[in-house]
Biopython code that builds the backbone (N, CA, C, O; Angstrom):
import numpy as np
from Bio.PDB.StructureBuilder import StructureBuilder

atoms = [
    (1, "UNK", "N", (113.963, 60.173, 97.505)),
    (1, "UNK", "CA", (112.714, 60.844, 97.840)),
    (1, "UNK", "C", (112.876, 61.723, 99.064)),
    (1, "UNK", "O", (112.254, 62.783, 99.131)),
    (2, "UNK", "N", (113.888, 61.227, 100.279)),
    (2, "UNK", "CA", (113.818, 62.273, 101.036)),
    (2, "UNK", "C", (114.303, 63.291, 100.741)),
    (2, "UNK", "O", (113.818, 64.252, 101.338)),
    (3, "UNK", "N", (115.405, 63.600, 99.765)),
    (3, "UNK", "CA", (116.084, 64.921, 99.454)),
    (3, "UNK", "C", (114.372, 66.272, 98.885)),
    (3, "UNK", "O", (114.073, 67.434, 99.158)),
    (4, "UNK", "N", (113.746, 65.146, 98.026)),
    (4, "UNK", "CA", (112.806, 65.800, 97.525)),
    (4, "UNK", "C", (111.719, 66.790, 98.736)),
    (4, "UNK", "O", (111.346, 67.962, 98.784)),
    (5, "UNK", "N", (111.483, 65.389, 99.710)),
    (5, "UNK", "CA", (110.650, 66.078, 100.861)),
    (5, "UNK", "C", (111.631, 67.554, 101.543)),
    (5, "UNK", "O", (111.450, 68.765, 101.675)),
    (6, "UNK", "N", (112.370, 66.862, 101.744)),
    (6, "UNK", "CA", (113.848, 68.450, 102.282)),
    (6, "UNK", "C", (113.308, 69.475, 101.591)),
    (6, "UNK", "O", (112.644, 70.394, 102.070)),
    (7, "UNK", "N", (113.648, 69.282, 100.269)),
    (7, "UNK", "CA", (113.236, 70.582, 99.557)),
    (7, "UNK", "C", (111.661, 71.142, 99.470)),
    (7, "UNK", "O", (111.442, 72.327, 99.218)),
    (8, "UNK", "N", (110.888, 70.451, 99.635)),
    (8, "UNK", "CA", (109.555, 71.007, 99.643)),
    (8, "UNK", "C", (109.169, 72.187, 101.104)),
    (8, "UNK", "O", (108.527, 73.237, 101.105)),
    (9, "UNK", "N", (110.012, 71.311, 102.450)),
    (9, "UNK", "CA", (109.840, 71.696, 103.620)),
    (9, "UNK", "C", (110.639, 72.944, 103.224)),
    (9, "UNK", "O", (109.762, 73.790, 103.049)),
    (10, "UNK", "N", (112.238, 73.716, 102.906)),
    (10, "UNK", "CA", (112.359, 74.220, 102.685)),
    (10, "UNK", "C", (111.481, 75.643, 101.887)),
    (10, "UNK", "O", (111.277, 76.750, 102.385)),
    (11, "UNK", "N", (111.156, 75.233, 100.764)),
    (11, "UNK", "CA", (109.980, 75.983, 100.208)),
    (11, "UNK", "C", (108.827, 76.311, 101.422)),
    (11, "UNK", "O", (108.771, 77.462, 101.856)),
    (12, "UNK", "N", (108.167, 75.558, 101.807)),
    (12, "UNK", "CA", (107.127, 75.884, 102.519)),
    (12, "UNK", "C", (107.349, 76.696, 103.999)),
    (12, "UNK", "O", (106.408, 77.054, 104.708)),
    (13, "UNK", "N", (109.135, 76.966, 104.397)),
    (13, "UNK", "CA", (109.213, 77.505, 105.056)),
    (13, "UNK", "C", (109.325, 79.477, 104.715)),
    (13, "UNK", "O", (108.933, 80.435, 105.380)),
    (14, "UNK", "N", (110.129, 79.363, 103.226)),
    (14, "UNK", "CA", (110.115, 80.560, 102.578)),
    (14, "UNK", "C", (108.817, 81.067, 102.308)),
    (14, "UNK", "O", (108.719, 82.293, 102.335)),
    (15, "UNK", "N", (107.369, 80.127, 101.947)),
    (15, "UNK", "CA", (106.459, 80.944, 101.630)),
    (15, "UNK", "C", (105.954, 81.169, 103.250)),
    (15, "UNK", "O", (105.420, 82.271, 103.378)),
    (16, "UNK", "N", (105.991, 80.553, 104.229)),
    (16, "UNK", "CA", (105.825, 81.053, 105.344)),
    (16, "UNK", "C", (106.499, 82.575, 105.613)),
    (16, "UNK", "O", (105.732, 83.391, 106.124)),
    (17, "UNK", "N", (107.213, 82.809, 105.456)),
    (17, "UNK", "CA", (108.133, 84.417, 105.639)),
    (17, "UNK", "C", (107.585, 85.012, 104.494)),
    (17, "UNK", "O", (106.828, 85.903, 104.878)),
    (18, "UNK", "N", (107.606, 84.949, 103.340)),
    (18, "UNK", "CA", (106.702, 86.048, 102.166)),
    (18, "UNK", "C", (105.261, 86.196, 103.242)),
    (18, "UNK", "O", (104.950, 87.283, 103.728)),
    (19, "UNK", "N", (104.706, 85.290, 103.427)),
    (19, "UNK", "CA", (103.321, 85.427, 103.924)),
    (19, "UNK", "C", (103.577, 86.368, 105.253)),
    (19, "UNK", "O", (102.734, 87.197, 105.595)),
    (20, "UNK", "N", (104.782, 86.175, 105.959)),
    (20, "UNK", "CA", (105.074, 87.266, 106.564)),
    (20, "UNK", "C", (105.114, 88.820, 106.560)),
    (20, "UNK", "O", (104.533, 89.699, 107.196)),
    (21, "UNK", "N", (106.139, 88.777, 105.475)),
    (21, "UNK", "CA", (105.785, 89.918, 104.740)),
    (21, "UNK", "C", (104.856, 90.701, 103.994)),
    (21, "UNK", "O", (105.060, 91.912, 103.906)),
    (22, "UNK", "N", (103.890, 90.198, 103.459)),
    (22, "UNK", "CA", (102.604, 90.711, 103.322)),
    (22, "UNK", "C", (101.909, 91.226, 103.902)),
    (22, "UNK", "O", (101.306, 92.268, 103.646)),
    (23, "UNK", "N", (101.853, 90.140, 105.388)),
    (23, "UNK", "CA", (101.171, 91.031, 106.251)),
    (23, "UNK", "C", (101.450, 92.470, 107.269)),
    (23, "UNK", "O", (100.725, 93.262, 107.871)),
    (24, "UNK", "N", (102.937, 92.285, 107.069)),
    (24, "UNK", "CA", (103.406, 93.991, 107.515)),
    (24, "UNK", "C", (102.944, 94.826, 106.545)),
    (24, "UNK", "O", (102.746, 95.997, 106.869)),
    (25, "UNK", "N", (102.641, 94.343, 104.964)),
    (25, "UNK", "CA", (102.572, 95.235, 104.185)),
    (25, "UNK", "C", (101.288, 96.075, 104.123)),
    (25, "UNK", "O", (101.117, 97.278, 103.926)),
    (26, "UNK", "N", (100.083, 94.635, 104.450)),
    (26, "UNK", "CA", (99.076, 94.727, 104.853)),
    (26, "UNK", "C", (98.902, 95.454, 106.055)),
    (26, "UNK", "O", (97.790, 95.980, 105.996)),
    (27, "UNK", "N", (99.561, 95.779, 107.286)),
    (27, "UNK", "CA", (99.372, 96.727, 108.463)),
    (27, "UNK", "C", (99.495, 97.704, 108.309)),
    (27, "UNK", "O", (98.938, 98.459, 109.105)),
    (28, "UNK", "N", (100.580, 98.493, 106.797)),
    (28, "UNK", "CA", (101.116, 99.644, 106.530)),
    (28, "UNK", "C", (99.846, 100.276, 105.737)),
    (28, "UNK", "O", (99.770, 101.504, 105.781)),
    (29, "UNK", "N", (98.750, 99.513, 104.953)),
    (29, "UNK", "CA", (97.854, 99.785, 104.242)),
    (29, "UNK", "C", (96.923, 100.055, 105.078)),
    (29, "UNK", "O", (96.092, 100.926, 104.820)),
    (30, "UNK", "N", (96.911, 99.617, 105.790)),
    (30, "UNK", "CA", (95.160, 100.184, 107.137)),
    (30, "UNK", "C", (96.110, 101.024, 107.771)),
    (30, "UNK", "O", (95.382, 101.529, 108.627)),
    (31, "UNK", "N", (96.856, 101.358, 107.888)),
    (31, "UNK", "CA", (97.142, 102.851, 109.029)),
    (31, "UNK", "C", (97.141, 103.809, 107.682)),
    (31, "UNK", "O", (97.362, 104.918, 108.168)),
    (32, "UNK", "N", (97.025, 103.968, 106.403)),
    (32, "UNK", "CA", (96.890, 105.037, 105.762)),
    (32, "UNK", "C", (95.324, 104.905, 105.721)),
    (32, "UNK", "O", (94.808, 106.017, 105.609)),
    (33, "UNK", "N", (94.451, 103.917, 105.777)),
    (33, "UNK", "CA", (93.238, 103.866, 105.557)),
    (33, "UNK", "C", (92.632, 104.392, 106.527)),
    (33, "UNK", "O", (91.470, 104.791, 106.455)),
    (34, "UNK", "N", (93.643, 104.476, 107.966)),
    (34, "UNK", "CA", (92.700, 105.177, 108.794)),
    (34, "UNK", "C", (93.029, 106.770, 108.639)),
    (34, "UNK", "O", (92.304, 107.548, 109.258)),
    (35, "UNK", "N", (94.225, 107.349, 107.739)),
    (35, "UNK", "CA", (94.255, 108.401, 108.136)),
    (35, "UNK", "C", (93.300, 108.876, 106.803)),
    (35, "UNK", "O", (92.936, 110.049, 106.885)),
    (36, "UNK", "N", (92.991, 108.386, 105.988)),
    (36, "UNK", "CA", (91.642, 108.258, 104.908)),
    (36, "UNK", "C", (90.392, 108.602, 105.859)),
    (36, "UNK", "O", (89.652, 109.546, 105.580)),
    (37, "UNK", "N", (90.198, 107.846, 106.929)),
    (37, "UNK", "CA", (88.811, 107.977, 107.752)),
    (37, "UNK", "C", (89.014, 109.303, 108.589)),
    (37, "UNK", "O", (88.042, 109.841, 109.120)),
    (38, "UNK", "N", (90.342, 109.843, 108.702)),
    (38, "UNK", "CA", (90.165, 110.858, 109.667)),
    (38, "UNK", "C", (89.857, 111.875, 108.572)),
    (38, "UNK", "O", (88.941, 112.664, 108.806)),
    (39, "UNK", "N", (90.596, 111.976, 107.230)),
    (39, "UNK", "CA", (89.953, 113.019, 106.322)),
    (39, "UNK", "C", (88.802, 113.330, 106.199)),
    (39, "UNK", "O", (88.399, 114.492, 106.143)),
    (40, "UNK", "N", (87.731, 111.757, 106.108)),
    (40, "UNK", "CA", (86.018, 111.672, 106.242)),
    (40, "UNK", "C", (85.581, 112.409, 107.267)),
    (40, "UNK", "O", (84.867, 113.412, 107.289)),
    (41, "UNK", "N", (85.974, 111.935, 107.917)),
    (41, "UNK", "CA", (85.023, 112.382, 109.345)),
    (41, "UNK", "C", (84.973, 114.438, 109.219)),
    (41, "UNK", "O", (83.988, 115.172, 109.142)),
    (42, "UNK", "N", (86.638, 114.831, 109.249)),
    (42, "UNK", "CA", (86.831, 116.595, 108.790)),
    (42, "UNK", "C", (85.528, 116.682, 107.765)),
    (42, "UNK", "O", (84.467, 116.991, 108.307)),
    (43, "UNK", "N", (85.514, 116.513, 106.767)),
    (43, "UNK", "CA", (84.877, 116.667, 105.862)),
    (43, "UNK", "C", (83.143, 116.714, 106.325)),
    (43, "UNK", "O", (82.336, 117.638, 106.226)),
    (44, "UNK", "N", (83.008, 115.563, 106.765)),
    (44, "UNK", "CA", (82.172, 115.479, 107.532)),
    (44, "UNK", "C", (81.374, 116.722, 108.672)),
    (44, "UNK", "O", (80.336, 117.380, 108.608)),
    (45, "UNK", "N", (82.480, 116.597, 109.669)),
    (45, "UNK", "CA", (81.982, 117.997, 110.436)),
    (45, "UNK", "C", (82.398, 119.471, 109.573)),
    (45, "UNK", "O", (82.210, 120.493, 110.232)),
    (46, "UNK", "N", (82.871, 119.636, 108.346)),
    (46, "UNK", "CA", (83.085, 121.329, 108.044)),
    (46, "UNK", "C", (81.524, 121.137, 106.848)),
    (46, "UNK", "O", (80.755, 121.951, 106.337)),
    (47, "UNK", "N", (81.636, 119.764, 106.814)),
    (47, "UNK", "CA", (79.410, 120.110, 106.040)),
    (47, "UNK", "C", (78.717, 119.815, 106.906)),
    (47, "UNK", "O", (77.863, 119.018, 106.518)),
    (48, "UNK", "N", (78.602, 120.179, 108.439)),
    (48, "UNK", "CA", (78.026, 119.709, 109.166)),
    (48, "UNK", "C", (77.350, 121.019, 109.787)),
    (48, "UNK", "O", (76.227, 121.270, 110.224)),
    (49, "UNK", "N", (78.659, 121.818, 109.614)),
    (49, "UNK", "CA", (79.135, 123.621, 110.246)),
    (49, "UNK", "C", (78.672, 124.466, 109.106)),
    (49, "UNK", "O", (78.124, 125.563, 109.217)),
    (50, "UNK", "N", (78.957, 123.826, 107.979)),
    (50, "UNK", "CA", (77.893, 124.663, 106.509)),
    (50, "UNK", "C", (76.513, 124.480, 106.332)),
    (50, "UNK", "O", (75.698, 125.164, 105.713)),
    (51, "UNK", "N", (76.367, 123.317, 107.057)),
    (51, "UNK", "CA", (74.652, 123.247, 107.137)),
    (51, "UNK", "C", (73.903, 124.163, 108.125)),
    (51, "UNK", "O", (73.019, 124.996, 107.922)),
    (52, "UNK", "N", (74.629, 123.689, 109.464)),
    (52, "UNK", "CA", (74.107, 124.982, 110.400)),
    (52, "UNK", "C", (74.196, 126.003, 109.964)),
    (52, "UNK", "O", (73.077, 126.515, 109.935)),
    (53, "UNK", "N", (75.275, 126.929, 109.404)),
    (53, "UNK", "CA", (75.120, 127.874, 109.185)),
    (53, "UNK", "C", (73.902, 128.196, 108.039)),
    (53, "UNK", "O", (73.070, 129.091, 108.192)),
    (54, "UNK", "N", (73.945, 127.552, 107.202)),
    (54, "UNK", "CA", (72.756, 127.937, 106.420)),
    (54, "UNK", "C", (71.407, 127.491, 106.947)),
    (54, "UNK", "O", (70.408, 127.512, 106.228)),
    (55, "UNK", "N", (71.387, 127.134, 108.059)),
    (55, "UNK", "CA", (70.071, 126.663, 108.531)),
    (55, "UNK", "C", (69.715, 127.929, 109.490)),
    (55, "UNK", "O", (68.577, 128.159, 109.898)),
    (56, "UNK", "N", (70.972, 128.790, 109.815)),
    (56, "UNK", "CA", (70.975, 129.682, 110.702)),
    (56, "UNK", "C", (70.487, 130.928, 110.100)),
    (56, "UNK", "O", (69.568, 131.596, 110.574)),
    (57, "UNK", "N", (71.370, 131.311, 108.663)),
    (57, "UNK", "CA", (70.509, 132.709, 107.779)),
    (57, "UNK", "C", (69.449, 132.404, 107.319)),
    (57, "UNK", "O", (68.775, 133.252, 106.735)),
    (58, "UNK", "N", (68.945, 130.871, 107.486)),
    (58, "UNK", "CA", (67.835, 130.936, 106.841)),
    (58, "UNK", "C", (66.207, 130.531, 108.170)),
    (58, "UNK", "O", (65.107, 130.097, 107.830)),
    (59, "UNK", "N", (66.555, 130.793, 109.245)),
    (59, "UNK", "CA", (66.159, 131.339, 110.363)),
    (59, "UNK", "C", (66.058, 132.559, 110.388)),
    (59, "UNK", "O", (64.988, 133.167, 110.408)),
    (60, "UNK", "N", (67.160, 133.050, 110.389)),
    (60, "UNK", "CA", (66.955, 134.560, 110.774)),
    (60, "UNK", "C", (66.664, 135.910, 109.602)),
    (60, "UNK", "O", (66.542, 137.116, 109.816)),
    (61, "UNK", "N", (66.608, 134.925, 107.990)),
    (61, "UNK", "CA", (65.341, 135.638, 107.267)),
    (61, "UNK", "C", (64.313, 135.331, 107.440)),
    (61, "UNK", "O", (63.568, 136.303, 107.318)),
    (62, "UNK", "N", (63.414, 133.768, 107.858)),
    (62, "UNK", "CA", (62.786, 134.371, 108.400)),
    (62, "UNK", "C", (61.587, 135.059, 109.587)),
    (62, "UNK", "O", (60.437, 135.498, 109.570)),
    (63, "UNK", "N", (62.538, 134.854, 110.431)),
    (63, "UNK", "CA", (62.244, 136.204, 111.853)),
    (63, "UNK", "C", (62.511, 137.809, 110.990)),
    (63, "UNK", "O", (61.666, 138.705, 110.987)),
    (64, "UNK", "N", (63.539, 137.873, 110.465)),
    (64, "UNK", "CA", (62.941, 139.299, 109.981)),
    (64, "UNK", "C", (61.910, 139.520, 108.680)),
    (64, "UNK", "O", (61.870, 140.601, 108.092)),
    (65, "UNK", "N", (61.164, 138.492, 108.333)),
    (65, "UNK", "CA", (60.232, 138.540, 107.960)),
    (65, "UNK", "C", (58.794, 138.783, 108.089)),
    (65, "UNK", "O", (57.949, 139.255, 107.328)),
    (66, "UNK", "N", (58.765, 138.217, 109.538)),
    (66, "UNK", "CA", (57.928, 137.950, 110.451)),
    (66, "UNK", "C", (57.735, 139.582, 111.077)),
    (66, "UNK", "O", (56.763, 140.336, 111.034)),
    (67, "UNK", "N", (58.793, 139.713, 111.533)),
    (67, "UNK", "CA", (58.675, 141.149, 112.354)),
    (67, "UNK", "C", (58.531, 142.337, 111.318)),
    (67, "UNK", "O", (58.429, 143.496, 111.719)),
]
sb = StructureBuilder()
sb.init_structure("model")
sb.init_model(0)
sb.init_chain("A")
sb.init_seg("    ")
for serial, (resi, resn, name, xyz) in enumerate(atoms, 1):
    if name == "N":
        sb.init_residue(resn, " ", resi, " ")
    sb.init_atom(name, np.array(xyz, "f"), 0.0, 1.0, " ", f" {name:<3s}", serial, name[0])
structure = sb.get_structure()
């Protein structure tokens, strides 16, 4: 029976290191997720700069409406 326990401890030390490895794999997946959030955010401010602007010709038809 102790050979058996040996081998279990063994095992449970290998899934300790896979579980290792996952989680680097897992760190490599959120640094692309943040460069995902930096795309949002661009996106974000160039419809932010298309809104003003159309909030802007549509001001200044109309003031020359007005006048």
């Amino acid at each position: 029976m102790n050979g058996d326990d040996e081998d279990d401890d063994d095992d449970d030390d290998n899934d300790d290191e896979d579980d290792d490895d996952d989680d680097d794999d897992d760190d490599d997946d959120d640094d692309d997720d943040d460069d995902d959030d930096d795309d949002d955010d661009d996106d974000y401010v160039l419809l932010l700069l298309l809104m003003m602007m159309v909030m802007m010709m549509l001001l200044s038809l109309f003031l020359l409406l007005l006048h």
